[in-house]
N, C-alpha and C positions, 0 to 999 in steps of 0.2 A: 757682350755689351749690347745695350739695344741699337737699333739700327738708327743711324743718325747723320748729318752734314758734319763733319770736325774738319780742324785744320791741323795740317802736319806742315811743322816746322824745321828748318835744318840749318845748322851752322858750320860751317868748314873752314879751318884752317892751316895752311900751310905750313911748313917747316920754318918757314922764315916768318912765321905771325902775321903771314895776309891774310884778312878773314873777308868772309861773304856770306850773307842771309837768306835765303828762301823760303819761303813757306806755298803750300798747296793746299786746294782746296777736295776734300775727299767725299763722297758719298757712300753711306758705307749702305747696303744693301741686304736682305734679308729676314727671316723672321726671328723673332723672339719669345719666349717664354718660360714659366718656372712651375716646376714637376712637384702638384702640390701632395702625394701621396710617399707616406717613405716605409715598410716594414721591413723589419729584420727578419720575423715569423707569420706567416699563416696558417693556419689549419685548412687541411681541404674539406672543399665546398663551402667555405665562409665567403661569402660576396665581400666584393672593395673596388673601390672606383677607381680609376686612374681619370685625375683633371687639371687643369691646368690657368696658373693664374698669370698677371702682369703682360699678357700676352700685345703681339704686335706683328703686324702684314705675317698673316699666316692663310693659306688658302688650301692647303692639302695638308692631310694626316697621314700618316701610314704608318701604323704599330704591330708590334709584336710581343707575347707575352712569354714565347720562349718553351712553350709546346707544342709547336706546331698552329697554333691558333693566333690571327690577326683583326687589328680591330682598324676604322678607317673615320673615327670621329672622335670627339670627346666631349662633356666625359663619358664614359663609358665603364658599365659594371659589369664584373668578371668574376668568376670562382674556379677555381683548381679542380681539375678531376683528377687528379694525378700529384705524386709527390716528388722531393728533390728542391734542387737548386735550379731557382727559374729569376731569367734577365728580362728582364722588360724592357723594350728598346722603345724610343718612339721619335719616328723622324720627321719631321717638320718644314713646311715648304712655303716659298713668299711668291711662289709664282707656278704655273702649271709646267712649266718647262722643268721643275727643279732643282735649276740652274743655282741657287741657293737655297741653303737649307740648313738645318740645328739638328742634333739630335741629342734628346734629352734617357738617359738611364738610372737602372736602378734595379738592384737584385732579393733575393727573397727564398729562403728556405719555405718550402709548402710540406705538413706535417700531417700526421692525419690517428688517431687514438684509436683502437677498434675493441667494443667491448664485448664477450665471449663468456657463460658460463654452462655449467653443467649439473645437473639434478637428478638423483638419484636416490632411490631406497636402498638398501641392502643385500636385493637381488636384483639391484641395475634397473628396476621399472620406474615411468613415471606415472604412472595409476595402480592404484593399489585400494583395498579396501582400509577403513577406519581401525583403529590411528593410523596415517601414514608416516614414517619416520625419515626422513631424510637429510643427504649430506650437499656440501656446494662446493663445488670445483671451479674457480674461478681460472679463463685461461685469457684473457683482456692482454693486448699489446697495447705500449706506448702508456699504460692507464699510471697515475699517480694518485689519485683518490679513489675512492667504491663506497656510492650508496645502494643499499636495496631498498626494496620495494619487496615485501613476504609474503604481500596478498594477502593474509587475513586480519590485517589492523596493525603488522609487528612492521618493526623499522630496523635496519642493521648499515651502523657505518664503518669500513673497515674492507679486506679483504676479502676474507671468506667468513659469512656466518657460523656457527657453530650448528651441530641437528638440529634440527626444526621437526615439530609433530603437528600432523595437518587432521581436522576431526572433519564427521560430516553424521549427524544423527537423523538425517532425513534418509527417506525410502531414494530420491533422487540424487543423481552424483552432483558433485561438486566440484567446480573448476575453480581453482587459485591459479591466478597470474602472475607470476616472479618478476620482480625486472632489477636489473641492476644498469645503473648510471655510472660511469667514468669519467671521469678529465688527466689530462696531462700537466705540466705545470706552466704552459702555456694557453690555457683555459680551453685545449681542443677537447670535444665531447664526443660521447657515443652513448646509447642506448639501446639495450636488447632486452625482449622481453620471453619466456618459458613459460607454459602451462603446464602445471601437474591435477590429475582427474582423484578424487577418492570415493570411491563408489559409494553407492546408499547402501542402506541395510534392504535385506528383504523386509515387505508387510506380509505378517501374521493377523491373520481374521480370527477371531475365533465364533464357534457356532452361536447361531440365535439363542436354540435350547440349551442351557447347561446341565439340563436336569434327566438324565439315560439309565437306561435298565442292563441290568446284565446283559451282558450280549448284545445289546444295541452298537451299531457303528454312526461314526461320526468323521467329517470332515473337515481337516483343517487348511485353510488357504492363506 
């Protein structure tokens, strides 16, 4: 209740139906407030504030979010390094003495998606010359959805894509960037990203002259 002057009243009666009235006058002491922040779920490292409304005579903070880590104001923005079951405590004080105080709670599963894949040709390489043919081994914890990213303009929703053939008709290599996106079904995210190399061809020069005699030599670069 918030802190406030009330009156307490009292009636007494005896066995024999004497009655008598009193009332007193109370001062009730202390602070007040209401914990405007509530999850059931976070995902780690999502920022979220702990703050607090309808507040009253409050002049010290001292919180805790239940890893080791303490905060001494509000509001105040915070993010999980860490997963589990975490209490957020936060206690509340109407005078420096902290002769009274509130403390307001509130708990929270912190979660966290990690996405992981793998890329391979046929003999395990991830550079190889043109065509390159390769397989994806998705190995993503916590993931409930998979988008990729193929790197050469292709899109794949799902699991695991199917082979992929990667070209490159220039003399220089070519780097494609794989990346695949995950979520949970509480919307926690990951992203990782793979390079696979597909070499260039060699340059063939051919000579100035085309036009040679028996026996003539010629070089080709």
């Amino acid at each position: 209740t918030h802190p406030d002057t009330v009156y307490v009243s009292l009636q007494a009666t005896t066995e024999y139906g004497c009655v008598d009235k009193d009332s007193v006058l109370l001062k009730v002491y202390g602070p007040y407030a209401v914990l405007n922040f509530h999850h059931d779920t976070l995902c780690k490292s999502e920022p979220f504030t702990v703050s607090l409304s309808d507040t009253a005579n409050i002049v010290a903070v001292k919180g805790t979010f239940g890893d080791g880590n303490t905060f001494s104001y509000v509001p105040y923005t915070y993010a999980y390094s860490s997963t589990g079951m975490m209490n957020v405590d936060i206690n509340l004080y109407s005078d420096e003495t902290h002769q009274c105080g509130l403390t307001l709670h509130d708990s929270m599963y912190v979660e966290e998606v990690n996405a992981y894949f793998s890329v391979r040709d046929t003999n395990g390489d991830t550079a190889h010359c043109s065509p390159l043919t390769v397989t994806y081994i998705d190995s993503s914890q916590g993931a409930d959805t998979w988008n990729w990213i193929l790197g050469d303009g292709e899109f794949y929703a799902g699991k695991e894509p199917s082979e992929h053939t990667y070209y490159n008709e220039q003399v220089s290599d070519s780097v494609y960037y794989i990346t695949l996106m995950v979520r949970d079904s509480n919307d926690c995210a990951d992203t990782v990203t793979h390079p696979i190399i597909v070499f260039g061809k060699p340059s063939i020069t051919p000579p100035d002259n085309q036009f040679l005699c028996r026996g003539d030599s010629v070089q080709l670069l």
